[in-house]
C-alpha positions in Angstrom: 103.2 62.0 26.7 100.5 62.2 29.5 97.3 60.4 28.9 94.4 62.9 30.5 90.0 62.1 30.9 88.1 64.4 31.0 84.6 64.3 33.2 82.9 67.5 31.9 80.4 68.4 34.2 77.7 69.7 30.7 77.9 70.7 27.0 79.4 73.8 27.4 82.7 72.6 29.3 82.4 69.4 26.6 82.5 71.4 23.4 85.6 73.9 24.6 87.5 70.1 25.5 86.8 69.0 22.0 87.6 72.0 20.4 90.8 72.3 17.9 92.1 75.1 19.9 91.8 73.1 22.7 93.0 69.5 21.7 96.0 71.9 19.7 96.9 73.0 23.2 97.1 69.8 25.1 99.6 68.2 22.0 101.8 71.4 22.4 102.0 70.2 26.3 102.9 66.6 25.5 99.4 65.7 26.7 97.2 63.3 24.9 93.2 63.0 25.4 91.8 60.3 26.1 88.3 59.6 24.0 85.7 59.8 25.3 85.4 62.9 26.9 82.6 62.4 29.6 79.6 64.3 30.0 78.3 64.4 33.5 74.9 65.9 32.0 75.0 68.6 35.3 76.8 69.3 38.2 74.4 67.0 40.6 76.0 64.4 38.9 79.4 65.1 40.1 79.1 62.9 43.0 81.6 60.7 43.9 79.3 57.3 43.5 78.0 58.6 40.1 81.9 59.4 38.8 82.9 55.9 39.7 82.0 54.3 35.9 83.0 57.5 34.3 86.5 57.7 36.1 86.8 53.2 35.5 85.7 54.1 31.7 88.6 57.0 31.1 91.2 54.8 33.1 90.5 51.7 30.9 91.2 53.8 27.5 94.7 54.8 29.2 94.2 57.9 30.9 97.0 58.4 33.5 95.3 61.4 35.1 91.3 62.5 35.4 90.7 66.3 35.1 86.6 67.4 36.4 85.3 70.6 34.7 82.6 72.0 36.9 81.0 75.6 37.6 81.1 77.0 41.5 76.7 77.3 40.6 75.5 77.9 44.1 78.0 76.8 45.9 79.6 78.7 48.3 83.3 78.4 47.8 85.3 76.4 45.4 86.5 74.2 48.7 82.9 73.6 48.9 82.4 72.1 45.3 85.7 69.9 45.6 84.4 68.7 49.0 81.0 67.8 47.1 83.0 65.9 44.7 85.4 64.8 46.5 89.0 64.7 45.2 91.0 61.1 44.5 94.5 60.2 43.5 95.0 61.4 39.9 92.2 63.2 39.5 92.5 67.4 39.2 89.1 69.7 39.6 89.1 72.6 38.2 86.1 75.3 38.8 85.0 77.8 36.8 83.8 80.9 39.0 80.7 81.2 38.6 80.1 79.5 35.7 82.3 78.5 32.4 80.4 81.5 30.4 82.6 83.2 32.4 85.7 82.2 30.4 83.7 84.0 27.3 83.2 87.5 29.2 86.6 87.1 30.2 87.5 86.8 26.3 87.4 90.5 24.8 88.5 89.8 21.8 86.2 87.1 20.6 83.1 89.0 21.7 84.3 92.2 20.4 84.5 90.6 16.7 81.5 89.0 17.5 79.6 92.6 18.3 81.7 94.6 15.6 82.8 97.2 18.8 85.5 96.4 21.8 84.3 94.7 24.8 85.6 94.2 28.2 84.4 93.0 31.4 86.7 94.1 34.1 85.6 91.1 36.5 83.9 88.4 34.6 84.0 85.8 37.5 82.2 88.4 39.6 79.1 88.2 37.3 76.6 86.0 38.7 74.8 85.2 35.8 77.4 85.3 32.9 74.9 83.8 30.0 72.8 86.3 30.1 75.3 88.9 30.0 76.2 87.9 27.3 72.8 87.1 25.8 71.9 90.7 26.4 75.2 91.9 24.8 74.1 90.5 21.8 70.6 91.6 21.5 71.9 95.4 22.2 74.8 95.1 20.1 73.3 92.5 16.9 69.6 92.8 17.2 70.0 88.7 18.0 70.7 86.4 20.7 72.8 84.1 21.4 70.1 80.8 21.8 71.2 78.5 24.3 74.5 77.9 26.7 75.7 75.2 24.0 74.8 77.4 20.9 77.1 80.2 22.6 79.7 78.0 22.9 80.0 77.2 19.9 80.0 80.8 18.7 82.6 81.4 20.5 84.7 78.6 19.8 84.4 79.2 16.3 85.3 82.8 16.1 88.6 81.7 17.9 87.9 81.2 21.7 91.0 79.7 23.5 90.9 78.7 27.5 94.4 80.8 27.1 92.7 83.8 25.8 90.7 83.6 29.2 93.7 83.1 31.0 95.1 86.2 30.0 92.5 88.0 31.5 94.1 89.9 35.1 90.9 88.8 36.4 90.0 85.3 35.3 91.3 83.6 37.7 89.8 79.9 37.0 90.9 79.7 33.8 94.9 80.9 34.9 94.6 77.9 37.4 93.3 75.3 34.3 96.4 76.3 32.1 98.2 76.2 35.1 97.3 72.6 35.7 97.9 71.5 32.3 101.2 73.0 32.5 102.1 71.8 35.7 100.7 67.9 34.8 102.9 68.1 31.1 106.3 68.5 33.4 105.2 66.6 36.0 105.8 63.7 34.0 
């Protein structure tokens, strides 16, 4: 079994980590997380002096391996946001394009139970501003919103969104390379 922290650069990235589907996913790889799963409270804290404590805090409970959750934001490439962060022995970034509400549009099934019709998004890490996709989704499609980035992920997550369900997706590319990693750290070991 492979002890893996998890540095989560907001809420969003934090509540899919915690989830059952999630934590379900890492035992079926032989991976074990480590508590607590860090909240970086925003992606100007993912600086390489600020991820010092966080990184100490996730080796002292055991982990053998960090993973970094982050959005691309305004950055210009994903190079570019790794650079900003700045990579270290036993420590995997992985960045969602554009942003991680880009793993939701990429999940058709979830938002087409959620809307009562089918959904796709042919190229949901194209979208530049994935939230409020989906926030206007569901005021066309319910007559509601969704509230806030944390309150949608929860919604999803509880009407069955899985970072494999994303992964799927021919054109979710982010998420392929985050089950990827997982894979790849289970045999590594």
């Amino acid at each position: 079994m492979v002890n893996i922290g998890f540095i989560c650069e907001g809420d969003t990235e934090v509540k899919i980590v915690k989830s059952e589907g999630f934590q379900t996913l890492l035992q079926s790889l032989n991976l074990r997380c480590v508590i607590p799963i860090e909240d970086a409270d925003g992606n100007a804290n993912l600086l390489p002096h600020k991820l010092e404590s966080k990184r100490a805090k996730l080796k002292g409970g055991g982990a053998e391996v960090v993973v970094i959750l982050t959005d691309l934001d305004k950055d210009e490439s994903v190079k570019t946001t790794k650079e900003r962060i700045t990579e270290t022995n036993g420590q995997y970034i992985i960045v969602a394009v554009k942003e991680a509400e880009a793993w939701f549009l990429a999940s058709s099934t979830v938002l087409s139970e959620i809307v009562g019709e089918p959904v796709w998004f042919e190229k949901p890490e194209e979208d530049n501003e994935p939230f409020e996709t989906i926030r206007q989704l569901f005021l066309n499609k319910t007559g509601r919103g969704v509230g806030t980035k944390p309150i949608l992920a929860r919604r999803m997550l509880k009407y069955g969104f899985t970072i494999q369900q994303a992964a799927r997706h021919p054109n979710c590319p982010s998420a392929a390379y985050f089950l990827s990693t997982l894979q790849t750290l289970a045999t590594a070991n």
